[in-house]
Each structure stands twice: as C-alpha cells, then as structure tokens.
N, C-alpha and C positions, 0 to 999 in steps of 0.2 A: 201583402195587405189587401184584402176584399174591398171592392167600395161598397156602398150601403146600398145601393140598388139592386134589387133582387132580378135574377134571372125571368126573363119573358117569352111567351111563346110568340113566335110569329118575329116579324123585322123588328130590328134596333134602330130609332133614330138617331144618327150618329151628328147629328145638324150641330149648328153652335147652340153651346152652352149661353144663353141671355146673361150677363153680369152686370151688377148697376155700380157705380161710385159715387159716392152721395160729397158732394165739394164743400168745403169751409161749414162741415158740418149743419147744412142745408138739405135739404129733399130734393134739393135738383138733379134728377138721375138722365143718364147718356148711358148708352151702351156702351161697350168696349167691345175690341174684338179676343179671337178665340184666347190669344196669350193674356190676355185681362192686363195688360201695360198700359198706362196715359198719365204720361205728362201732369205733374200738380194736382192731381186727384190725392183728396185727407186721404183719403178710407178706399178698401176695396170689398164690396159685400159678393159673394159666393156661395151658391146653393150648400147645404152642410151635406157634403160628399167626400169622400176620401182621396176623389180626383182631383177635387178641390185643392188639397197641398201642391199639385206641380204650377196650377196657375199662381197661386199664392208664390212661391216661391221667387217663381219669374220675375214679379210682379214686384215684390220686396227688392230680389235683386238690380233693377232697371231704378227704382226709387231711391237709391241707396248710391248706386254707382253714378248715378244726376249729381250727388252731394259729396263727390267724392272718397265713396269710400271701396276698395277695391281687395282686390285679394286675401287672404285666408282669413281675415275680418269678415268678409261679405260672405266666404264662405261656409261659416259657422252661423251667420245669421240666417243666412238661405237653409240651411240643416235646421235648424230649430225651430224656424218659422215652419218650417213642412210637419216638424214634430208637433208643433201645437196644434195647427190646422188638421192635420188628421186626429187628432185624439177629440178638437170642438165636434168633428163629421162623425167618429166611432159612438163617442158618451152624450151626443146631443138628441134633442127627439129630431124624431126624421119627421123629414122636411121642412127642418128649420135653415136657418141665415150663422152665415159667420161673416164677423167683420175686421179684417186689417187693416193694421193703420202703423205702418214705419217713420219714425223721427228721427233726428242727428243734432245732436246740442252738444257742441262744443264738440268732445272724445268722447262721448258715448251715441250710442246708439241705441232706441228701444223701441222694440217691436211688441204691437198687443194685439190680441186675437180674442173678440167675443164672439160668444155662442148663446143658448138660449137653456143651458143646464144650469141649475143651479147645484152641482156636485162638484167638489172640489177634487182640482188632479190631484191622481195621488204618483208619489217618486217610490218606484218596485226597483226589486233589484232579481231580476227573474232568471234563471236555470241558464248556464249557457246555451242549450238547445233550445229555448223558448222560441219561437217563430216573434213575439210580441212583446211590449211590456218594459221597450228601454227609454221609450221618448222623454217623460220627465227626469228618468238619472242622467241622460247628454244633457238638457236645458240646467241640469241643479253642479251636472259639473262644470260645462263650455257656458256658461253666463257668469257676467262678473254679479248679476242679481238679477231675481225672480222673485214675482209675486201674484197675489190674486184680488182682484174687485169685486168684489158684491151688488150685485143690483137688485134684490131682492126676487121675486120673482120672474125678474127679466132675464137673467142669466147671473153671466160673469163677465168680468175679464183677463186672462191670464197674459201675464206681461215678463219681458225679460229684458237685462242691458247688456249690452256689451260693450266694453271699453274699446277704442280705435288707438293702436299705437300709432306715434309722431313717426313722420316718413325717416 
C-alpha cells in the first residue's frame, strides 16, 4: 500500500511525525512521541497518511491493553483499526486529519476513526489477485458491528465493535 506522499526530489525529512491528542475532548494539544502512545489521551489525531495506520494501530493497541483487553481480541481490533485508518488517508483530501478514539464498555470494544471525506466506505469484494480493496469486507466480517456518522460537511465517522470474550 503507497502512502499519499508523493515522491521528491532532493532529501526526505525522515524527523518525527508532530501528532496531537486532544484530551476529554478539549483543544488542549501535547505532542506525542514517534509511537503516538500516552496514557488517558480520548482521541489520537494523525496526519491522513497511510503511515498513519501503524501508529494508529500501536496506539489502539497500548489503549486497549491499559483496559485489559489482550490477545486475539486486541488482535483483530489492531487489524481493523489499521484497515479504517488507511482507507480515512487513501479517500480523504490530502492533507487532512484523522481522528481515533478506542473505548471498552463492559464486553465490547469500539473503535472510531474520523476523517474529513464525506464518502461513504464502500464493502468490495475484489479479485483474489487485487493488490487492494479488502479493508471494509474484514471490518463487515471480523466486527460484531459497524457503522457510519455523518457530520455533514465535516466528514464522517466510521466506527466498529467487537465483543471481548469472558476469560
């Protein structure tokens, strides 16, 4: 999968990616470092890049394992969460924001991911050779539910649950 950055002539600044987490749904922004992990942060906002999903991922998963939620639970949420987040980086305008935000209520778990498109994912079911095109048929089979929010102009939000079995 390409990220959205087009090739340049001349050096690549390879520096840290700037990320902000905006807390208890406040403006109050702090950096993070490169893994974009911290502690009690709502939301994680990330440049809309395709590199974008492994920090997301990371990120989801250290949030999640905080609340105990571990093994092939966390696994599949980590898989998905990277499946939305690159599809907010692929369909969004460039150089927009995407925003995560992982919860745990009771046995579920829901992760949501906004972007700045207002186009609805669509669930392909594409050629076995396709290089692309599987991300929403894993979220529409591996989520116990999925859906989408509307913000009008402002984007969306694309959101999924998945159930936690009892140990």
């Amino acid at each position: 999968m390409s990220d959205r950055d087009e090739p340049r002539a001349g050096p690549v600044d390879r520096g840290r990616t700037h990320l902000r987490a905006i807390q208890g749904g406040k403006q109050g922004v702090r950096n993070l470092d490169q893994s974009g992990t911290s502690r009690g942060a709502d939301e994680l906002t990330l440049p809309a890049r395709t590199a974008s999903a492994r920090v997301a991922r990371h990120w989801v998963m250290n949030e999640l394992a905080a609340e105990g939620v571990y093994g092939v639970e966390n696994q599949v949420i980590e898989l998905l969460t990277g499946e939305l987040v690159a599809n907010a980086a692929l369909h969004g305008p460039t150089g927009g924001e995407v925003r995560v935000r992982a919860r745990r209520a009771g046995d579920t778990v829901r992760v949501s991911v906004r972007d700045e498109s207002t186009a609805d994912p669509v669930v392909r079911h594409p050629e076995p050779t396709a290089d692309s095109g599987r991300g929403m048929a894993l979220v529409e089979v591996l989520a116990a539910d999925w859906g989408v929010e509307h913000h009008g102009r402002d984007g969306k939000t694309v959101w999924f649950d998945v159930v936690i079995e009892p140990d």
